[in-house]
NUROFI-717974 format. One record per residue (C-alpha): residue number from 1; x negated, y negated, z negated; residue in three letters. Coordinates in Angstrom, 1 decimal. Last residue first. Example, Ala and Ser with C-alpha at 12.3 -4.5 7.8 and 13.67 -1.06 7.14 Angstrom:
<pts>
PT num     xx     yy     zz residu
PT   2  -13.7    1.1   -7.1    SER
PT   1  -12.3    4.5   -7.8    ALA
</pts>
This chain:
<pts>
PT num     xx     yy     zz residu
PT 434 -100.4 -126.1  -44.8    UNK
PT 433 -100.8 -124.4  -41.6    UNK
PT 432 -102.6 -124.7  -37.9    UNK
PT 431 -105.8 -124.6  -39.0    UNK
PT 430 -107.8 -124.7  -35.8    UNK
PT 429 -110.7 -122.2  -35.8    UNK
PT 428 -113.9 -122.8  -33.2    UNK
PT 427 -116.0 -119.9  -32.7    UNK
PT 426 -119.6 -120.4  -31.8    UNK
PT 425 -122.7 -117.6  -31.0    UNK
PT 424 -125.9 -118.7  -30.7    UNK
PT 423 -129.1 -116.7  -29.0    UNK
PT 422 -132.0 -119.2  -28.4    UNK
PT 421 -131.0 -121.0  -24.8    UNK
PT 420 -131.8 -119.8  -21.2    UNK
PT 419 -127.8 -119.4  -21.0    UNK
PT 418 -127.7 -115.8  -19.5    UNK
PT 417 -131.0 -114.5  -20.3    UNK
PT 416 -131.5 -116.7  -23.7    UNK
PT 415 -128.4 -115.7  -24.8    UNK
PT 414 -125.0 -118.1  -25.7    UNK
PT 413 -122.4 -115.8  -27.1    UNK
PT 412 -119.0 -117.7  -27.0    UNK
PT 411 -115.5 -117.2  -29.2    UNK
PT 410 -113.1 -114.9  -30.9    UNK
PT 409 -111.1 -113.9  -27.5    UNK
PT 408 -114.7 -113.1  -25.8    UNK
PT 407 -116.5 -115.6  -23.7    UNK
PT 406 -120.7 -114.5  -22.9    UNK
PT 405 -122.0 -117.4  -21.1    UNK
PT 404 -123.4 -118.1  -17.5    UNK
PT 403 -119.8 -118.0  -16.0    UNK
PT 402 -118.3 -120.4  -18.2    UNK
PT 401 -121.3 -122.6  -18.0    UNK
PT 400 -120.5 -122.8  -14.4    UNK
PT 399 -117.1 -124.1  -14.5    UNK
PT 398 -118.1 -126.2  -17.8    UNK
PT 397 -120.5 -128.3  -16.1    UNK
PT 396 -118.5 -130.8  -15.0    UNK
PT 395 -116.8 -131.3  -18.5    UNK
PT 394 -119.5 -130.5  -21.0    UNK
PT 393 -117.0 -130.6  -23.3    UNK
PT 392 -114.8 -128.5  -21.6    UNK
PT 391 -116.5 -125.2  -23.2    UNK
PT 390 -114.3 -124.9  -26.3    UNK
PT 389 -110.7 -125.0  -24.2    UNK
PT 388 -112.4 -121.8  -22.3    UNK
PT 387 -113.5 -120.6  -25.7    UNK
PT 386 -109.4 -120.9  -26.2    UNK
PT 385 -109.1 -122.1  -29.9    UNK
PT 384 -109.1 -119.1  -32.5    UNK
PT 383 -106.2 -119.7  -34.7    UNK
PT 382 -105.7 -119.8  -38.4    UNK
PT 381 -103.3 -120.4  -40.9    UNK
PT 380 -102.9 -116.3  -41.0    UNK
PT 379 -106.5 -116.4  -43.3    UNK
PT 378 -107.7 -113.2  -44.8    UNK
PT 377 -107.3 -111.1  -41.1    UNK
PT 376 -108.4 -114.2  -39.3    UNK
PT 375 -111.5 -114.0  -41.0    UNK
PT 374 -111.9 -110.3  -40.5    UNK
PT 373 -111.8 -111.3  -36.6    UNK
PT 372 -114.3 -114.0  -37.0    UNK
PT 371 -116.7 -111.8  -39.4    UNK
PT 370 -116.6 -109.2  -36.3    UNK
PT 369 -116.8 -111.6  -33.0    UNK
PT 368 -120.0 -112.8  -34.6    UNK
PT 367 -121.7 -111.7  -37.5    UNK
PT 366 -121.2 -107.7  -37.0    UNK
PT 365 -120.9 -108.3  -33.4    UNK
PT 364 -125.1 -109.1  -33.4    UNK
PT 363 -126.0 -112.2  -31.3    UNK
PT 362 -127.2 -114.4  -34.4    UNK
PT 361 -128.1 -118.1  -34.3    UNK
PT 360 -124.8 -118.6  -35.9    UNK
PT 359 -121.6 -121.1  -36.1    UNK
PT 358 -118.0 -121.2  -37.3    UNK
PT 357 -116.7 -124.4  -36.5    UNK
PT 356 -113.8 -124.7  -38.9    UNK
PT 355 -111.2 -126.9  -37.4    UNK
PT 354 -108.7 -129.7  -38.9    UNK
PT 353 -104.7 -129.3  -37.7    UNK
PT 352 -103.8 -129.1  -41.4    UNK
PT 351 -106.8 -130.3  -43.5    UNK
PT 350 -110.2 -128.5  -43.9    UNK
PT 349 -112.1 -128.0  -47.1    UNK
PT 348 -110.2 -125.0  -48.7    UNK
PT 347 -111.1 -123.3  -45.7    UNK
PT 346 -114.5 -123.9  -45.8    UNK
PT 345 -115.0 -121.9  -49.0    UNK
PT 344 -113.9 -118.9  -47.1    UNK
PT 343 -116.3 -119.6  -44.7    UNK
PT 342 -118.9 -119.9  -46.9    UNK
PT 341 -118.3 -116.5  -48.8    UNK
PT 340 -117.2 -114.4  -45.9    UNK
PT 339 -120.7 -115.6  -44.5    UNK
PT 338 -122.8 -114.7  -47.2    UNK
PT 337 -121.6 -111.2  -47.5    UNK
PT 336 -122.4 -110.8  -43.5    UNK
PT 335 -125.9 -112.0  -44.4    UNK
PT 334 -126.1 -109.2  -47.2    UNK
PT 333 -125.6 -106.9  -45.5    UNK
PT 332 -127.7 -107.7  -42.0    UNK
PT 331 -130.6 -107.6  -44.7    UNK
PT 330 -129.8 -104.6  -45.8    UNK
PT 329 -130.6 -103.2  -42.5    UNK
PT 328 -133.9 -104.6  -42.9    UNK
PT 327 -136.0 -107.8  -40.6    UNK
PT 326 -139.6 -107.5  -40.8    UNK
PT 325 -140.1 -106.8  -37.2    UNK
PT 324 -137.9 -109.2  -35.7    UNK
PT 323 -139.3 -111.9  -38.3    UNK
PT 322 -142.2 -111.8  -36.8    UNK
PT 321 -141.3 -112.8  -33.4    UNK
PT 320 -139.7 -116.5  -34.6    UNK
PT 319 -139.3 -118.7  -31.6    UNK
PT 318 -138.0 -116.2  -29.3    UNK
PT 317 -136.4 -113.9  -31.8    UNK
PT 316 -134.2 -116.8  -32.4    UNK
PT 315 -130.7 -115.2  -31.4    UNK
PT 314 -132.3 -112.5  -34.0    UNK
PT 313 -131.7 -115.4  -36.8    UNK
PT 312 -130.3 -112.9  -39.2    UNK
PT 311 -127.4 -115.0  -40.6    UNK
PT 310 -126.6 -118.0  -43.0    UNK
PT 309 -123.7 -119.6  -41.3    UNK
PT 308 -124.3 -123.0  -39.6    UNK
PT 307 -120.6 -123.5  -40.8    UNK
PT 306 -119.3 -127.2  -39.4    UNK
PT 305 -115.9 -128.5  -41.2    UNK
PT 304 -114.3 -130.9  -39.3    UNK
PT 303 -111.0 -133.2  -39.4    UNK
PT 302 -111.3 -132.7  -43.7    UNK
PT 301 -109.1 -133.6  -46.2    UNK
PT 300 -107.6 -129.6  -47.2    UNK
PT 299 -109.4 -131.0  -50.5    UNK
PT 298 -112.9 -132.2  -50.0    UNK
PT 297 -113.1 -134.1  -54.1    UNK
PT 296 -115.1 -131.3  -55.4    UNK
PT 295 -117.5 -130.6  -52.7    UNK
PT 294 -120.8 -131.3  -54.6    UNK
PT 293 -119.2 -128.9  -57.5    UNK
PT 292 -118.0 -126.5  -55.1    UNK
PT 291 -121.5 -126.3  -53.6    UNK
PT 290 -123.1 -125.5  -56.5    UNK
PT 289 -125.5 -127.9  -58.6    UNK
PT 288 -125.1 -129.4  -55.1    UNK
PT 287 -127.8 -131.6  -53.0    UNK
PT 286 -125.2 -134.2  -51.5    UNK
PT 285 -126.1 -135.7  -48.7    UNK
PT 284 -123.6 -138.9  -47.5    UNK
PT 283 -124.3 -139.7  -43.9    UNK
PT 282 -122.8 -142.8  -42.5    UNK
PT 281 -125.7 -144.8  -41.7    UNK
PT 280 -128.1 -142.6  -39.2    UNK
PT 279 -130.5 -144.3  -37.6    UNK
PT 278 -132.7 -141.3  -36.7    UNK
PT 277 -135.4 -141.9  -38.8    UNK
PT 276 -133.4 -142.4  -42.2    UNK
PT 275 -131.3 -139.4  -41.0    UNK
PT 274 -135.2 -137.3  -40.7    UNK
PT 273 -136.1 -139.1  -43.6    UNK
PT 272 -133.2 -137.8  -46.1    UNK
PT 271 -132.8 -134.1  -44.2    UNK
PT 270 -136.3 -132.9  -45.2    UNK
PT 269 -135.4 -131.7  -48.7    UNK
PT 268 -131.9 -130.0  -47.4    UNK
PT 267 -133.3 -126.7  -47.3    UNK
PT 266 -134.3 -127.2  -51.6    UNK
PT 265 -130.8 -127.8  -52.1    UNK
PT 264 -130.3 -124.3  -51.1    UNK
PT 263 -126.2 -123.9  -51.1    UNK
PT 262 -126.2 -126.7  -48.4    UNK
PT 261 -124.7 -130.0  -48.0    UNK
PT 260 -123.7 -132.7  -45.7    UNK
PT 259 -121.0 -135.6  -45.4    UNK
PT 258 -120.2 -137.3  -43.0    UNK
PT 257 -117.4 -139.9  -42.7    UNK
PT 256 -116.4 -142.3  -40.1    UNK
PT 255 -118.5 -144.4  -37.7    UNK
PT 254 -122.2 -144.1  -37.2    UNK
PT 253 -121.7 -143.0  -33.2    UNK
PT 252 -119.3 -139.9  -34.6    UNK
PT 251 -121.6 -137.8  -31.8    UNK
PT 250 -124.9 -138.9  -33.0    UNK
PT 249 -123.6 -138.0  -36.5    UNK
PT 248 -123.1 -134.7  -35.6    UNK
PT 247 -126.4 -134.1  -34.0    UNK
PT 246 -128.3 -135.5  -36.6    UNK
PT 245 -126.2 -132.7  -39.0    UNK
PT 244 -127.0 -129.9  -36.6    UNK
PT 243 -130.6 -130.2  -37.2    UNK
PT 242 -130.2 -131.2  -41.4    UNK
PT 241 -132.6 -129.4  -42.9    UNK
PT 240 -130.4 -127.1  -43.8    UNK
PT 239 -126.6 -128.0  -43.1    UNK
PT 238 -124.9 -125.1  -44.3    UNK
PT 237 -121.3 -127.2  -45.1    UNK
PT 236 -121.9 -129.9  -43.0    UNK
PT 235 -118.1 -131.9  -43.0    UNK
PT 234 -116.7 -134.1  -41.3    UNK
PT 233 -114.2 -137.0  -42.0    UNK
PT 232 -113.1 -138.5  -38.6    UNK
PT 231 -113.9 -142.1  -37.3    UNK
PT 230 -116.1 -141.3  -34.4    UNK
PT 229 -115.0 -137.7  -32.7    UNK
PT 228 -116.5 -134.2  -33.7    UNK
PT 227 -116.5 -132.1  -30.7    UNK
PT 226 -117.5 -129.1  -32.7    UNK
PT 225 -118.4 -127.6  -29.1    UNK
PT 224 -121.1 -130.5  -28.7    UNK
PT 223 -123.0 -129.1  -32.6    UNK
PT 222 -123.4 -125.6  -30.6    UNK
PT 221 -124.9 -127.3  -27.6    UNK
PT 220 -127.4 -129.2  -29.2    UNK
PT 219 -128.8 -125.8  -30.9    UNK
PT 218 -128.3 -123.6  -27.5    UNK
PT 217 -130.4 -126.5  -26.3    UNK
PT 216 -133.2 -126.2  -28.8    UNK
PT 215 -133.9 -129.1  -31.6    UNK
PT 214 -136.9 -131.2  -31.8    UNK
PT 213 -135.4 -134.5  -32.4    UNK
PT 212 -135.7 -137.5  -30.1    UNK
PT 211 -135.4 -141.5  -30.2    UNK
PT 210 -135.9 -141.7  -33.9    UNK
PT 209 -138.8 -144.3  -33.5    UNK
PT 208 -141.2 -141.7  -34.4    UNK
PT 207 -140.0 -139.4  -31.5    UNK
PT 206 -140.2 -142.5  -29.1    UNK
PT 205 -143.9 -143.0  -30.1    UNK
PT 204 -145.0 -140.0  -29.7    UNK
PT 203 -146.5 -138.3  -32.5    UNK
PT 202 -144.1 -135.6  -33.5    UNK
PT 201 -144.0 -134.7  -29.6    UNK
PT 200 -147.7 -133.1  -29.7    UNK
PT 199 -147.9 -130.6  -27.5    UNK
PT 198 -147.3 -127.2  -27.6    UNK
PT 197 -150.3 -125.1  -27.0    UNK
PT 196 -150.0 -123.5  -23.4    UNK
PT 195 -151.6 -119.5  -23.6    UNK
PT 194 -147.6 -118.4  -22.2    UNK
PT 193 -146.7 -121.3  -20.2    UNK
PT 192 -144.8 -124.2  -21.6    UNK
PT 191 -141.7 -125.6  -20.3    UNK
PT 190 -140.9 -128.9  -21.6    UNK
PT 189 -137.2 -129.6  -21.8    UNK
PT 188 -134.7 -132.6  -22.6    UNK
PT 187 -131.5 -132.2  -23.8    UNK
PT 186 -128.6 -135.3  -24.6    UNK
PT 185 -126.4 -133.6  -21.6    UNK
PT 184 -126.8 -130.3  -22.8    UNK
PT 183 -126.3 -128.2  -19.6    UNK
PT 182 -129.2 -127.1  -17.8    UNK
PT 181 -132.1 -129.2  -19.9    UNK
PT 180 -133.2 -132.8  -18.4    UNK
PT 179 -137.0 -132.6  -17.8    UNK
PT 178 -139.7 -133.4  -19.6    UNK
PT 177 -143.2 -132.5  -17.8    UNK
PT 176 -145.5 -133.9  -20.4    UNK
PT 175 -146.1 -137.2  -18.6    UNK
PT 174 -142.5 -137.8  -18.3    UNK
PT 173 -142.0 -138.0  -21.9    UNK
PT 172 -141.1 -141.9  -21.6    UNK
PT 171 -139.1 -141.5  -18.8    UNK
PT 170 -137.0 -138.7  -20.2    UNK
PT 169 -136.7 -140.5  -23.2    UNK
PT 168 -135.4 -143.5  -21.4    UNK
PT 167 -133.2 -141.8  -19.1    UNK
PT 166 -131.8 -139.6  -21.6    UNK
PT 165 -130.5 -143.0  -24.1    UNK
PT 164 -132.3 -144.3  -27.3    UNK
PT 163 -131.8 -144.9  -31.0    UNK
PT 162 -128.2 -143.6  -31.7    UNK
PT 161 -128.0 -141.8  -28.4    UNK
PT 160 -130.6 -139.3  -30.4    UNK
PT 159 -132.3 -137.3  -27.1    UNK
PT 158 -132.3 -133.7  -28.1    UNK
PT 157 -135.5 -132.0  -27.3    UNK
PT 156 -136.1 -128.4  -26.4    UNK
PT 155 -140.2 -126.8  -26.2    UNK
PT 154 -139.5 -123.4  -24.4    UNK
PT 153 -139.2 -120.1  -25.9    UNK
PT 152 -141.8 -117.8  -25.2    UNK
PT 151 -140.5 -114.4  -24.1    UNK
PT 150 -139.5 -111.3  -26.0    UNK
PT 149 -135.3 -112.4  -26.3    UNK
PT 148 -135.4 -112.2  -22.0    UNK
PT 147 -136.6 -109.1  -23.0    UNK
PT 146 -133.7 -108.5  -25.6    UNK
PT 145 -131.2 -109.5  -22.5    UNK
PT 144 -132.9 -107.0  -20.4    UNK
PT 143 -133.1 -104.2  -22.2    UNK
PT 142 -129.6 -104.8  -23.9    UNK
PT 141 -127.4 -104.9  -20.6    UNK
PT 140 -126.0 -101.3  -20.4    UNK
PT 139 -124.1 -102.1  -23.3    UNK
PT 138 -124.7 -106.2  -24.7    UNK
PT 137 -122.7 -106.5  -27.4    UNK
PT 136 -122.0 -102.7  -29.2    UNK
PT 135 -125.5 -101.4  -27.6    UNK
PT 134 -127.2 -104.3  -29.4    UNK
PT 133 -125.6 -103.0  -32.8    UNK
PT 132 -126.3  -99.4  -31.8    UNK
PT 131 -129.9 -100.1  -30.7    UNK
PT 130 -130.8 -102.3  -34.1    UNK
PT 129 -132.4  -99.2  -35.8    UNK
PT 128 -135.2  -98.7  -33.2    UNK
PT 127 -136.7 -101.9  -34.0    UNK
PT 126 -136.6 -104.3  -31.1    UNK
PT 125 -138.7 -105.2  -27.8    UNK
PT 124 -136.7 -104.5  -24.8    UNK
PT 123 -138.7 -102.0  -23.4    UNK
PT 122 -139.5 -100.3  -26.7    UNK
PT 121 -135.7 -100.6  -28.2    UNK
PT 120 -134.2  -98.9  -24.5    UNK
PT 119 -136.4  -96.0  -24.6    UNK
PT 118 -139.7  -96.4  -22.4    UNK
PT 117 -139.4  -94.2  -18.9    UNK
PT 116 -139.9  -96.9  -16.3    UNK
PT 115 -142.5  -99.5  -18.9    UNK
PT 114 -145.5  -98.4  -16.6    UNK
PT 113 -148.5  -97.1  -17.2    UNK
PT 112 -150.7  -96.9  -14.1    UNK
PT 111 -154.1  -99.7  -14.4    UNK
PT 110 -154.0 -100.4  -18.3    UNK
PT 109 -153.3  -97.1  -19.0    UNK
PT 108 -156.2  -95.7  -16.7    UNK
PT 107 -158.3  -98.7  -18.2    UNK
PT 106 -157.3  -98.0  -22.0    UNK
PT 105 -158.2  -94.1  -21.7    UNK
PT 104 -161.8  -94.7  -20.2    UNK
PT 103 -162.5  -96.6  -22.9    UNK
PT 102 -162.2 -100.8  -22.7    UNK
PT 101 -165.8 -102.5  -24.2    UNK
PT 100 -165.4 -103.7  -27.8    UNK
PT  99 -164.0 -106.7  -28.4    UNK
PT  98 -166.0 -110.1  -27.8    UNK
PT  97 -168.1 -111.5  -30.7    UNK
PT  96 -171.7 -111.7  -28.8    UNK
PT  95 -171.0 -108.5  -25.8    UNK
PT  94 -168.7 -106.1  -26.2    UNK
PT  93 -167.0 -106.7  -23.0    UNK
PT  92 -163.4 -107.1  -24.1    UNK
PT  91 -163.3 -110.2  -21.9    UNK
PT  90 -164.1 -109.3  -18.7    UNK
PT  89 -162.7 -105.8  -18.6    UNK
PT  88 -159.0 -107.8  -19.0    UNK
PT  87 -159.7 -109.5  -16.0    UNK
PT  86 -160.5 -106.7  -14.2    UNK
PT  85 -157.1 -104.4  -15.5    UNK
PT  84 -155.3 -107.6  -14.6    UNK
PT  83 -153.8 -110.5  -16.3    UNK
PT  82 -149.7 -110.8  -16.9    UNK
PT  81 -150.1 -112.8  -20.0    UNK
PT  80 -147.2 -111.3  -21.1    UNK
PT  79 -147.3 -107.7  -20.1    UNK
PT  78 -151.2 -107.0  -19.1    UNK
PT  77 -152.2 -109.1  -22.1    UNK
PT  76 -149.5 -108.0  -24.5    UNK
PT  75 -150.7 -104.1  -23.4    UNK
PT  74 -154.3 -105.1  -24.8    UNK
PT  73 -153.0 -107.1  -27.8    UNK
PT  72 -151.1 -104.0  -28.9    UNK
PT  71 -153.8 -101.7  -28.4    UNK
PT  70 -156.1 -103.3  -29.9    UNK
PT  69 -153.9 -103.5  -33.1    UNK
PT  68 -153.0 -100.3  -33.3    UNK
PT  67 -149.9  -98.7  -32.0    UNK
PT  66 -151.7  -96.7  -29.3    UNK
PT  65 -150.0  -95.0  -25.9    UNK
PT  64 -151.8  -97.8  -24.2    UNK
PT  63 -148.2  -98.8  -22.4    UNK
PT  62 -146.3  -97.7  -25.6    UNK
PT  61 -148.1  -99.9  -28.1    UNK
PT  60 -147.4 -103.3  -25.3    UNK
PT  59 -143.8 -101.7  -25.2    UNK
PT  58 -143.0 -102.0  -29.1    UNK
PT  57 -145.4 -105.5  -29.9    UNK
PT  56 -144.2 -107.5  -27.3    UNK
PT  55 -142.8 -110.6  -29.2    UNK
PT  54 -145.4 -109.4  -31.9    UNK
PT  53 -148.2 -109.9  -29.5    UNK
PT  52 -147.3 -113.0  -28.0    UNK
PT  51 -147.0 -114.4  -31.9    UNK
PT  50 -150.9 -113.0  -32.6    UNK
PT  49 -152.0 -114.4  -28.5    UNK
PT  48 -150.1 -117.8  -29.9    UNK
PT  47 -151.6 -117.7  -33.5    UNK
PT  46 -155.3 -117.6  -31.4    UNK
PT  45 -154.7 -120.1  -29.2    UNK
PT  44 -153.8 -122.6  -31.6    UNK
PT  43 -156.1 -121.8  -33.9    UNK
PT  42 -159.1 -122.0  -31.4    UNK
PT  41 -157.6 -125.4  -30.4    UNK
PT  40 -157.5 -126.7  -33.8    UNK
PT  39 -161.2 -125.5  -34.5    UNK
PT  38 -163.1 -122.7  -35.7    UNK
PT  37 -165.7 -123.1  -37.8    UNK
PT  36 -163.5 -123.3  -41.0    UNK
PT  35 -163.2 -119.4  -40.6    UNK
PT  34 -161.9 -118.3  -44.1    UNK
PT  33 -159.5 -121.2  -44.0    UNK
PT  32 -158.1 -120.3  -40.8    UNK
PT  31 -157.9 -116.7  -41.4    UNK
PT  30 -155.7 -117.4  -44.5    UNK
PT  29 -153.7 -119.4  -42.5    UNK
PT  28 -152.9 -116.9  -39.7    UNK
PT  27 -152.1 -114.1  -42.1    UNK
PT  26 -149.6 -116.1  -43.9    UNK
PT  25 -147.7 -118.0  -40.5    UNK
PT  24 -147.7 -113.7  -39.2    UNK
PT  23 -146.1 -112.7  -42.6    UNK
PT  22 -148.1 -110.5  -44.7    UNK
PT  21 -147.9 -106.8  -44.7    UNK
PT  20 -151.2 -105.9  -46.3    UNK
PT  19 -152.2 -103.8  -43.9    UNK
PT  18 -150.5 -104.2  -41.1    UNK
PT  17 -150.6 -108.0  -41.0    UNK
PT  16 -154.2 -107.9  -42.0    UNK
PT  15 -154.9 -106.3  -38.5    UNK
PT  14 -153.0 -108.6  -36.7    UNK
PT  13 -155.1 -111.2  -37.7    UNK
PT  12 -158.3 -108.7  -36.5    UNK
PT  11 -157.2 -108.3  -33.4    UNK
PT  10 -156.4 -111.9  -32.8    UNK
PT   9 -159.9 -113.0  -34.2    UNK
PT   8 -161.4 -110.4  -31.2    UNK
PT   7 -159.4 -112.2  -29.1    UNK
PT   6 -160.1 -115.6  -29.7    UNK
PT   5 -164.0 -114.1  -29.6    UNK
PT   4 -163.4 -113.3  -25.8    UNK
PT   3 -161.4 -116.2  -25.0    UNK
PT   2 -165.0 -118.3  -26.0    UNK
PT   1 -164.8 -120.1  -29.5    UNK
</pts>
């Protein structure tokens, strides 16, 4: 397929979107398999100019004044792809399955509009009903720390010190443009350009060997600030498919106890071969009936209790564009619900002088700095240890991490502007009482 007709299959993706209201991943397969001509590289190309779009979707409809799909993947290509008006002409030429020739209208806008005037949730990229709750964290700062939210994520690995060591990963991914990451000291990162396909790291030999995972650096750092040690008795209480887990059990170096779980057993489905690949030994999963039931025998024993709380993800808008536009307020809700529930489960879990790491991909108060302080208000056994204290772990870095992230008296707000990590957020509670 020429760039032209990739386009013209965009348009019409994002046209089933809004009409039926399908997710993005939906829309993009059902295309696929009603175009069997087109092959993995046309795919490719065409879910990312469908994923560019969404990450852009509010200002590139204000630029060309139209909120169709056109219009959209028209202001994406002047915003994201950063191509001219010219350049842009080329393509939507109308000629053999290109898009329709640009109107006088879409050249003008394409050549003066500007972003200057756009309300704060256009320019940055958000529905209109999150402003208050990204006024609350960032103030003045939420255009540009939800537009550094709009762009393509990198591609993060986490070298597994079980199986291999940075140098040799890096060496071996070389070819791809791996570097070492800013401050995870196990991450490697390949920078990919907005119309790059990722490449394929779940074929490489080292990443079959259990030498890397896939996980992003705000990730890897996250599981660091647990600092859980070899020996201790820790526990995964959300642990999914089991990201965080790897980390953790890279960090206990196969000694002591670990133990994960999650409400969803059917989250925790790919967790047995990614610990068989990764060399990990110590790692009990138990797929619960009910968490209390798989948990029965934790009793105030536990050195670590890791909370991955359930949450809104929009610390991952990066990766995961679609889901900013589908996300509701009642959403938001019932998240916060869901973490009172697991964290106040975790509490019977950990032993005097243990720690709850209290963890989200979230940047919104409500989950953050909000659910910690209403914890603290349940549970007076509690302190918040010094995010300063948190942040030592990566030792030399820490001076200048410290001044990259967002430190409040409840914890640390990682951002993708500040950190150039996924949005986390990480509070570390020491029970200090029986």
């Amino acid at each position: 397929m020429t760039p032209a007709a990739r386009l013209s299959a965009a348009i019409e993706v994002l046209g089933t979107i809004d009409t039926q209201r399908t997710p993005a991943q939906n829309a993009l397969k059902d295309w696929g398999t009603a175009h069997r001509f087109a092959g993995s590289g046309d795919r490719a190309a065409i879910s990312g100019l469908v994923f560019d779009v969404l990450r852009r979707r509010a200002s590139s409809a204000y630029l060309l004044d139209e909120d169709t799909p056109r219009g959209r993947v028209l202001g994406m290509l002047k915003l994201e792809r950063g191509l001219g008006v010219d350049e842009i002409a080329s393509m939507f030429s109308g000629e053999r399955f290109a898009p329709e020739p640009l109107n006088d209208h879409e050249r003008k806008a394409l050549t003066s509009s500007t972003l200057a005037d756009a309300a704060p949730y256009v320019a940055g990229d958000y529905p209109e009903w999150l402003d208050p709750y990204l006024t609350d964290v960032f103030g003045d700062d939420r255009v540009a720390e939800t537009a550094a939210m709009a762009r393509r994520a990198p591609l993060d690995l986490r070298v597994n010190t079980l199986k291999s060591k940075p140098e040799k990963a890096l060496a071996a991914l070389d070819y791809l443009g791996a570097r070492p990451t800013a401050w995870s000291p196990m991450g490697l990162r390949i920078d990919l350009p907005a119309d790059a396909r990722n490449p394929g790291v779940h074929s490489e030999e080292i990443f079959v060997k259990g030498g890397v995972e896939v996980q992003d650096e705000g990730s890897q750092l996250a599981a660091l600030f647990t600092q859980a040690k070899p020996g201790e008795q820790v526990i995964d209480l959300c642990a999914g498919a089991g990201g965080k887990t790897l980390a953790l059990a890279a960090m206990m170096q196969g000694k002591g106890r670990l133990i994960a779980t999650d409400r969803d057993k059917r989250q925790l489905a790919p967790i047995h071969e990614r610990l068989s690949r990764a060399g990990v030994h110590n790692a009990d999963v138990r797929a619960p009936r009910g968490a209390e039931v798989a948990l029965a025998d934790i009793n105030a024993s536990a050195d670590l209790v890791a909370v991955d709380a359930p949450c809104t993800g929009t610390g991952t808008w990066r990766r995961n564009p679609d889901a900013k536009w589908r996300i509701r307020p009642g959403a938001l809700e019932i998240r916060v619900k869901d973490q009172v529930e697991v964290l106040d489960r975790a509490v019977i879990m950990v032993k005097p002088g243990g720690r709850i790491a209290y963890i989200t991909c979230s940047v919104l108060p409500q989950e953050n700095n909000q659910q910690v302080r209403a914890f603290m208000g349940r549970h007076s056994g509690f302190t918040v240890v010094s995010p300063r204290e948190v942040i030592g772990a990566l030792g030399d870095k820490a001076a200048a991490f410290g001044e990259a992230v967002r430190l409040s008296d409840e914890g640390l707000l990682m951002t993708p502007l500040r950190t150039g990590t996924d949005g986390f957020f990480v509070s570390i509670l020491r029970r200090t009482g029986a």
